[in-house]
C-alpha positions in Angstrom: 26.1 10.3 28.3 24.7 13.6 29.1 22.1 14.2 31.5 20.2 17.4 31.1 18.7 18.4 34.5 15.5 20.7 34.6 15.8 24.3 35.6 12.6 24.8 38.4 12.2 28.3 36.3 11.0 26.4 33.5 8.1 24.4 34.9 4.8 25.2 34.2 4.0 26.8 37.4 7.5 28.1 37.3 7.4 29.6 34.0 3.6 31.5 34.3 5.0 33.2 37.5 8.1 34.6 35.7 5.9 35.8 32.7 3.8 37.3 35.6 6.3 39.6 36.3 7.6 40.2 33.1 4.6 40.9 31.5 2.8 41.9 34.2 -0.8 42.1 32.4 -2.8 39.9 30.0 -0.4 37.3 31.0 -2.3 33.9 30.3 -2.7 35.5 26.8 1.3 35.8 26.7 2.2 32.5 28.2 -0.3 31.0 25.2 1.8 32.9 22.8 5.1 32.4 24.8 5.0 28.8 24.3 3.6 28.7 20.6 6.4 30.4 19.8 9.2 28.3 21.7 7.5 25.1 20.6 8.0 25.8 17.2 11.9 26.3 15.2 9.9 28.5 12.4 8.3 31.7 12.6 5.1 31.8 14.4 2.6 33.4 13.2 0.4 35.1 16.0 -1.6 38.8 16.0 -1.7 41.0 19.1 -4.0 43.4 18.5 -3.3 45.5 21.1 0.1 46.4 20.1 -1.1 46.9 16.4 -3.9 49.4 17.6 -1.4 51.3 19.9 1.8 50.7 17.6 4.9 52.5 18.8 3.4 53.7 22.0 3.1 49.2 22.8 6.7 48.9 21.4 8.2 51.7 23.8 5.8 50.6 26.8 7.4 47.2 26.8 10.7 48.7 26.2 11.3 47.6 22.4 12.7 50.6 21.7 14.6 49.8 18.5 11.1 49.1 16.7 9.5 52.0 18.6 12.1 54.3 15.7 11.1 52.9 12.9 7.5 52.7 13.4 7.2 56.3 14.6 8.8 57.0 11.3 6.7 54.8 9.2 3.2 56.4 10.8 4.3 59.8 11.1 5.1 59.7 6.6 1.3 57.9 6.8 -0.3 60.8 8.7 1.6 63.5 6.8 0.5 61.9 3.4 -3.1 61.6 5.1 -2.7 65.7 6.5 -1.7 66.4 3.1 -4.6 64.8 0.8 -7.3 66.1 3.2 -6.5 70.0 4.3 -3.1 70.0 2.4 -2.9 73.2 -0.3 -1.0 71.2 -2.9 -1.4 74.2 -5.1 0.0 76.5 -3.1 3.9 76.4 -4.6 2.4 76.5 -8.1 0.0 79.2 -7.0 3.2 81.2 -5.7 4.8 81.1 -8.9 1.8 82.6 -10.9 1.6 85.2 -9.2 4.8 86.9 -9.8 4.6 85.6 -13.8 1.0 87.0 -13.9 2.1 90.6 -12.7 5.0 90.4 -15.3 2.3 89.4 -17.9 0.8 92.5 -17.0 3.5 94.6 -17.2 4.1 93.5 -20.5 0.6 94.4 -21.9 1.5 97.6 -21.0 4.5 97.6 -22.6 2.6 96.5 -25.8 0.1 99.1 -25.7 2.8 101.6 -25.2 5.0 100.1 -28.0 1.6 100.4 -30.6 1.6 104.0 -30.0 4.9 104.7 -30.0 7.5 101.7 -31.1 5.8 100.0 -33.5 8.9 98.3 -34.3 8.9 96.4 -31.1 5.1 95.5 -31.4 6.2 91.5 -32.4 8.5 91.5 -29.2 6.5 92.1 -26.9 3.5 89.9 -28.2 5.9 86.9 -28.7 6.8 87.9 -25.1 3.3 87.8 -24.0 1.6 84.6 -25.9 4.8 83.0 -23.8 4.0 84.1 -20.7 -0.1 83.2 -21.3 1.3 79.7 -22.1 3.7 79.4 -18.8 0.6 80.6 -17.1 -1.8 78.3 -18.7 1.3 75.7 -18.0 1.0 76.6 -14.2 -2.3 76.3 -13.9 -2.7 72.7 -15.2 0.2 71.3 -13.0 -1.6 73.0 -10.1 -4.6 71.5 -11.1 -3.1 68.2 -11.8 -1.5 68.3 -7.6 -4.8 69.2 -6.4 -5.9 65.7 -8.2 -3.4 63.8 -6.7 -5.0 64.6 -3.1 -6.8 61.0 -3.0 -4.4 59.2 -4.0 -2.3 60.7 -1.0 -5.0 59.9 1.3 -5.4 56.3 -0.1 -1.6 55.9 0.1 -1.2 56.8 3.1 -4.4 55.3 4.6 -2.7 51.9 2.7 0.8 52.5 4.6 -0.8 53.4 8.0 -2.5 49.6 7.8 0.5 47.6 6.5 2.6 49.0 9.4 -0.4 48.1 11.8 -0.9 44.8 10.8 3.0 44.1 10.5 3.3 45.6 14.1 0.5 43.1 15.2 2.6 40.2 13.4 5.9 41.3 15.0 5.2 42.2 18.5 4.7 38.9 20.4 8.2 37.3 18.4 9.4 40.6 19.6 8.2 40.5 22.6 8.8 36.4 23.4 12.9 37.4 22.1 13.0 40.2 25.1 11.8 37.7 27.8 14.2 35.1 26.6 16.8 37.6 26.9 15.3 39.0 30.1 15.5 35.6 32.2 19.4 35.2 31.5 19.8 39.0 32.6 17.6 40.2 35.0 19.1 44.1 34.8 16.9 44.4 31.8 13.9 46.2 32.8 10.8 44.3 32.7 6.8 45.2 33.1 4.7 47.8 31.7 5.8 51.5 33.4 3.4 54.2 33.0 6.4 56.6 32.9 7.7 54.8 29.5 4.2 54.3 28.1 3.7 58.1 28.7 7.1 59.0 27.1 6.6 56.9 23.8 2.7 58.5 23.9 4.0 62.2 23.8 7.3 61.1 21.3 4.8 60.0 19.2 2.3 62.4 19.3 4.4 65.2 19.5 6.0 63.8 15.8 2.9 63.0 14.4 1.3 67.1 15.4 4.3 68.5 14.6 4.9 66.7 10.9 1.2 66.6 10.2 1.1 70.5 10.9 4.8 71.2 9.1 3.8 69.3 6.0 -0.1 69.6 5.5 0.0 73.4 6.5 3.4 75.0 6.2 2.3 78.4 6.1 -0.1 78.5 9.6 2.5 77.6 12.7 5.7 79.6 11.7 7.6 78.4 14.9 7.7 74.9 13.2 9.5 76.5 9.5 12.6 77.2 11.8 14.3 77.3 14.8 13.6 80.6 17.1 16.6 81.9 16.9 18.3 85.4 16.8 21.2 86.3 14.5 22.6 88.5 16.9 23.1 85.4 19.6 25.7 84.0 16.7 27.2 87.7 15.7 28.1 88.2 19.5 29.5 84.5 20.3 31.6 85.2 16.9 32.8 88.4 18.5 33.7 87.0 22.1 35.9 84.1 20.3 37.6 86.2 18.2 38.5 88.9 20.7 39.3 85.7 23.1 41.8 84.0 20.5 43.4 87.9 19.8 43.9 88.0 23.5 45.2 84.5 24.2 47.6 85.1 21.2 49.0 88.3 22.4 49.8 86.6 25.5 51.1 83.9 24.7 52.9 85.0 21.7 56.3 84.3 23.2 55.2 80.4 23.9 54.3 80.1 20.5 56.8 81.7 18.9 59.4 79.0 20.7 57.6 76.0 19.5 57.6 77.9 16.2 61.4 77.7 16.4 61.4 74.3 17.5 59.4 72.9 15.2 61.2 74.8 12.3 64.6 73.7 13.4 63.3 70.2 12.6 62.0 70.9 9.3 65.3 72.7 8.8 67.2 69.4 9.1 65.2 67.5 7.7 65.2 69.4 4.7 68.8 69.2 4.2 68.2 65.4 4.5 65.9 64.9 2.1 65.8 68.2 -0.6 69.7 69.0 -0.4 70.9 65.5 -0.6 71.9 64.5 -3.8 69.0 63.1 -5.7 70.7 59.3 -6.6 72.0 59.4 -2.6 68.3 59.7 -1.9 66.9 57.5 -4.3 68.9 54.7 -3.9 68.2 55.0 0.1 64.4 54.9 -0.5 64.6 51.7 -3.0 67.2 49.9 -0.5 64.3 50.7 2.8 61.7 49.7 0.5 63.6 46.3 -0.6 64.5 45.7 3.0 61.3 46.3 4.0 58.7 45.0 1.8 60.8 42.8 -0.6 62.4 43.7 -3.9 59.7 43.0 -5.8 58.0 46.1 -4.2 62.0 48.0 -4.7 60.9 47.8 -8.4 57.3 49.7 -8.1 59.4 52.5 -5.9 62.2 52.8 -8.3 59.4 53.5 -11.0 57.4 55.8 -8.6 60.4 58.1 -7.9 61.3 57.6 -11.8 58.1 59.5 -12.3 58.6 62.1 -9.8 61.9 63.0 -11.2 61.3 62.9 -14.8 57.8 64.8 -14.4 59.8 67.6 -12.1 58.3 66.7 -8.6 61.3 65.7 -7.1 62.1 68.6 -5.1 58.5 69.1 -4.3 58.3 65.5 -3.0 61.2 66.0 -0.8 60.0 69.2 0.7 56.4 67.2 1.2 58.3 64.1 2.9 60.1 66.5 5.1 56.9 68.7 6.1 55.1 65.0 6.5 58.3 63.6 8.2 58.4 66.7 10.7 54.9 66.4 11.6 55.1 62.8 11.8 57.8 62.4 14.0 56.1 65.2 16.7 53.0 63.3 16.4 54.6 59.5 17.0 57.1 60.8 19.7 54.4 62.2 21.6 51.5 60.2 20.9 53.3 56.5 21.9 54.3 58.2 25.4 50.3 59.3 26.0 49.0 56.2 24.7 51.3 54.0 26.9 49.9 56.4 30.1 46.5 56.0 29.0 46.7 52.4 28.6 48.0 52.2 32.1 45.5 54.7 33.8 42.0 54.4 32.8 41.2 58.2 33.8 43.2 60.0 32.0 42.4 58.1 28.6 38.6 59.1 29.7 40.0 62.7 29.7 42.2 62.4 26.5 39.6 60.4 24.6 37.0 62.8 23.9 39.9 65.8 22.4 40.6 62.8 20.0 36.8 62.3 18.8 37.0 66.3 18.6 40.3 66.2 16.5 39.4 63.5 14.4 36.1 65.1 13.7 36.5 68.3 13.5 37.0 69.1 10.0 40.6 69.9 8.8 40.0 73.7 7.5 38.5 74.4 11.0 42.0 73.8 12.2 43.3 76.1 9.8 41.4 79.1 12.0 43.0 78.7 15.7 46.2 77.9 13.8 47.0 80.8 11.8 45.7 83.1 14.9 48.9 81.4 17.0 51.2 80.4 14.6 50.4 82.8 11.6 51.1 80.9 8.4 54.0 79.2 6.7 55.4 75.8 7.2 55.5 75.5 11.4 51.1 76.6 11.1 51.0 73.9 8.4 53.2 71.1 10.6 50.9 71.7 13.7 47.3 71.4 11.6 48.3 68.3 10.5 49.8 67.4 13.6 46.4 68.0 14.7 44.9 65.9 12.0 46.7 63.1 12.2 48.3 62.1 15.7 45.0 60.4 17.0 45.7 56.7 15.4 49.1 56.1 16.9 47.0 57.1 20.1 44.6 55.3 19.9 46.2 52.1 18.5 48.9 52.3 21.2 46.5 51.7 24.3 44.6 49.1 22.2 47.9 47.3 21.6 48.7 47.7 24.7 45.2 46.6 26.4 45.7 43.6 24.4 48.2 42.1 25.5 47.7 38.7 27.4 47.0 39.3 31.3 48.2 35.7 31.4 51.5 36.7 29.9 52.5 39.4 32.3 51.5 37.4 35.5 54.0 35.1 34.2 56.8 37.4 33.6 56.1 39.3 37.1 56.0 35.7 38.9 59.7 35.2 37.7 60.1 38.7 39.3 60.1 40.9 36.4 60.0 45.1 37.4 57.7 47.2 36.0 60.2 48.8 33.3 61.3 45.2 32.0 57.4 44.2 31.8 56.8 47.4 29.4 60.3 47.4 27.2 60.2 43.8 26.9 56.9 42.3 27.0 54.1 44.6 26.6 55.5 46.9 24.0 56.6 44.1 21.7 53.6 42.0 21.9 52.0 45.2 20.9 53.8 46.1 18.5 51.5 45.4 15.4 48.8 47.5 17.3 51.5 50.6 17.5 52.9 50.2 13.7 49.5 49.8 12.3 49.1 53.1 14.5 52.5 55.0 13.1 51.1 53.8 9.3 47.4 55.5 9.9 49.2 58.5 11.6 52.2 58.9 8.4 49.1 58.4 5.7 46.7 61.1 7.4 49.5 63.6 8.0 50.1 63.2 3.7 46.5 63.4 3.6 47.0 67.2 4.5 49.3 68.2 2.4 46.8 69.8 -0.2 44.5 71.5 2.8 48.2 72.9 4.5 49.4 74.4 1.7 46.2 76.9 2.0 47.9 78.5 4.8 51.7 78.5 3.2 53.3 74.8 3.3 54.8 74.1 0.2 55.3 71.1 -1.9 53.3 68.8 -3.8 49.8 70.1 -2.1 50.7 73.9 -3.6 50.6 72.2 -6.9 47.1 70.3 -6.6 45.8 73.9 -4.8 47.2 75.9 -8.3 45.4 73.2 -10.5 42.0 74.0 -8.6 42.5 77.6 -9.0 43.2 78.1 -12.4 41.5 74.8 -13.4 44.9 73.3 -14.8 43.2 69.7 -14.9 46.3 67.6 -16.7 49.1 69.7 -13.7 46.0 68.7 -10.7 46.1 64.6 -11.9 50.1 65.0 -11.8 50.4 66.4 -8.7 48.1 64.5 -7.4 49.7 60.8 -8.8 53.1 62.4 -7.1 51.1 62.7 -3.8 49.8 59.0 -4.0 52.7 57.4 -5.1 54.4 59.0 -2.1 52.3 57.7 -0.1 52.2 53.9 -1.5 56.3 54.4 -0.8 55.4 55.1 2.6 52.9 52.7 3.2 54.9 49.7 1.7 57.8 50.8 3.5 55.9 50.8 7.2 53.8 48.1 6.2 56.6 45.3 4.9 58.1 46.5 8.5 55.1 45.6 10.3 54.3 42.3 8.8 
């Protein structure tokens, strides 16, 4: 039998003091609602009126920020709607556009007078021209009419919004409110009490949004500092300048560095070229279907035996091959370095804090801003192409590495050092195999983004199946773009079941 013994926070002296200083005002009102609210497994049903008259700046005072958002949001489209139906010009765009068909219109009458003395030929043309500029006119008119109309039912709709979110905030704020101190007794790092410095932060957030909004919306044309950003095109045509005569410079000298990892990475795709194009095509094909057998079962065998039929009978074998070596190149620079640098990073947790924000920046910098730094080392051709998806792709096997390797069992390695294993036994033979999964999942993601490139590298000279899909967007050859394209995916499910079957 359990005994339950009672905490001393949670008598009733107990628990006013600790509402006290949590709330720290209007605190007998709170420990009322405090205790509704725990007494009861439903929802609760109380009002505080204070927070629905103050609304966001309440929410951000008692540091519920995540409803402080939304509510801002939710007033601000009330005011603007409000801003709108009461000093709004809702005319005003229609307005703009009569103006410029109402100087046309009278253009036109000249014409017509002109044409009756001189052309009477083109008389009919220009009256048909002008009875259909009087209608688009008279068009105009009545829509600009019709949005000066709907300025009441802006103010009543937004007058109708700015009350549902008040009452709902009135509803919300002591369950809200009740949840934080809950939260707040188990942790007492959460700020509690009612600072002037946050109440005066949410006040001028809010404020500032509701001014600003109100003023962008209901009068576009009076504050011009709020239609865009004060900027000054020359700030960006100097920055472009400095970078480019930077890279030009940097190039220059280091042209010699980069023309050896040119040759480096090109003497790789040179073999593996002769592996995969210059090997006789049934050599090849029958050592992809017996890996993918091996692999991933025969059953799978069958679906790559049909998947390189349709390569070879469609005429993308070669193509393929010179894509699997460009992939394979870039694959096996990216794996052989990126396993090393995630097994340091897993072990030292400073470096990874260095090396993890260049992979947020190279997995979210878009792949044809690559392209730019790339071709201003590299130049183009097959060794620019290898390193942008290089670039691209090498982040997973990273990343997965040190979680793979961060996974593994503290439990399990105390036991292996106890029986006196050394540091180098403890990686090769019990960290990296437990994380193995982790560091195949990470090879697969790595070999799948690096084909995902091959349609954005052949921009800058990689050939293969990519130059294919590039041709069918040029010349809009829809039937050769879907072919190509099937090639490229079919490649990849290959790969995929290959690495995959491995894995599991």
């Amino acid at each position: 039998m359990n005994i339950a013994t009672k905490d001393p926070n949670l008598s009733d002296d107990g628990h006013g003091k600790l509402i006290e200083e949590f709330a720290v005002t209007n605190t007998d009102y709170y420990e009322r609602q405090f205790k509704a609210i725990g007494d009861s497994t439903r929802f609760t049903l109380t009002f505080n009126l204070v927070a629905a008259l103050l609304g966001p700046v309440w929410f951000g005072a008692r540091n519920l920020w995540k409803w402080f958002l939304p509510f801002v949001a939710v007033e601000t489209f009330a005011v603007v709607q409000i801003t709108r139906g009461l000093w709004g010009d809702l005319a005003a765009p229609f307005l703009r556009r009569l103006d410029g068909i109402e100087k046309t219109l009278e253009l036109r009458r000249g014409q017509l007078e002109a044409a009756r003395e001189n052309a009477p030929d083109k008389v009919a043309t220009f009256e048909n021209a002008i009875a259909s500029l009087e209608r688009a006119v008279e068009g105009i008119k009545a829509e600009a009419q019709a949005a000066e109309d709907t300025a009441v039912w802006l103010i009543l709709g937004g007058l109708t919004v700015l009350v549902l979110v008040k009452i709902f905030q009135g509803v919300i704020a002591n369950p809200a409110f009740e949840k934080r101190f809950t939260l707040w007794r188990s942790d007492r790092t959460l700020r509690a009490g009612l600072h002037p410095m946050q109440m005066a932060a949410s006040a001028s957030l809010a404020l500032l949004t509701y001014v600003a909004c109100a003023f962008k919306f209901g009068f576009p044309s009076q504050i011009e500092f709020l239609n865009g950003f004060p900027t000054d095109p020359a700030y960006q045509v100097t920055t472009a300048d400095g970078i480019k005569a930077w890279m030009a410079s940097a190039a220059i000298s280091t042209e010699f560095f980069f023309d050896a990892l040119s040759f480096g990475i090109k003497s790789i795709l040179d073999a593996l070229e002769i592996l995969f194009v210059e090997t006789p095509w049934p050599v090849m094909g029958g050592f992809i279907i017996l890996m993918t057998g091996l692999s991933a079962g025969w059953r799978t065998a069958i679906f790559a035996t049909a998947a390189l039929a349709y390569l070879g009978y469609l005429g993308f074998w070669e193509k393929s091959m010179t894509t699997l070596a460009l992939l394979g190149t870039a694959a096996c620079i990216s794996i052989a370095l990126g396993i090393p640098l995630g097994i340091a990073c897993a072990r030292n947790q400073r470096l990874y804090a260095f090396v993890r924000p260049i992979l947020d920046f190279m997995q979210t910098m878009p792949a044809f801003v690559y392209l730019i730094p790339v071709i201003a080392f590299f130049g183009t051709g097959k060794p620019a192409a290898i390193v942008a998806t290089m670039i691209f792709g090498s982040s997973p096997v990273v990343r997965l590495t040190v979680l793979g390797l961060r996974g593994v069992p503290k439990s399990v390695r105390e036991a292996a050092t106890a029986f006196g294993a050394s540091k180098s036994y403890l990686l090769w033979k019990v960290d990296l195999p437990l994380a193995a999964p982790s560091i195949m999942a990470g090879i697969n993601q790595t070999i799948m983004l690096s084909l995902a490139m091959v349609v954005i590298a052949s921009l800058i000279g990689a050939k293969g199946l990519g130059e294919d899909v590039l041709e069918a967007l040029q010349y809009a050859s829809e039937g050769q773009g879907i072919l190509a394209g099937l090639a490229i995916l079919f490649c990849a499910m290959i790969l995929d079941r290959i690495i995959q079957g491995r894995r599991r």
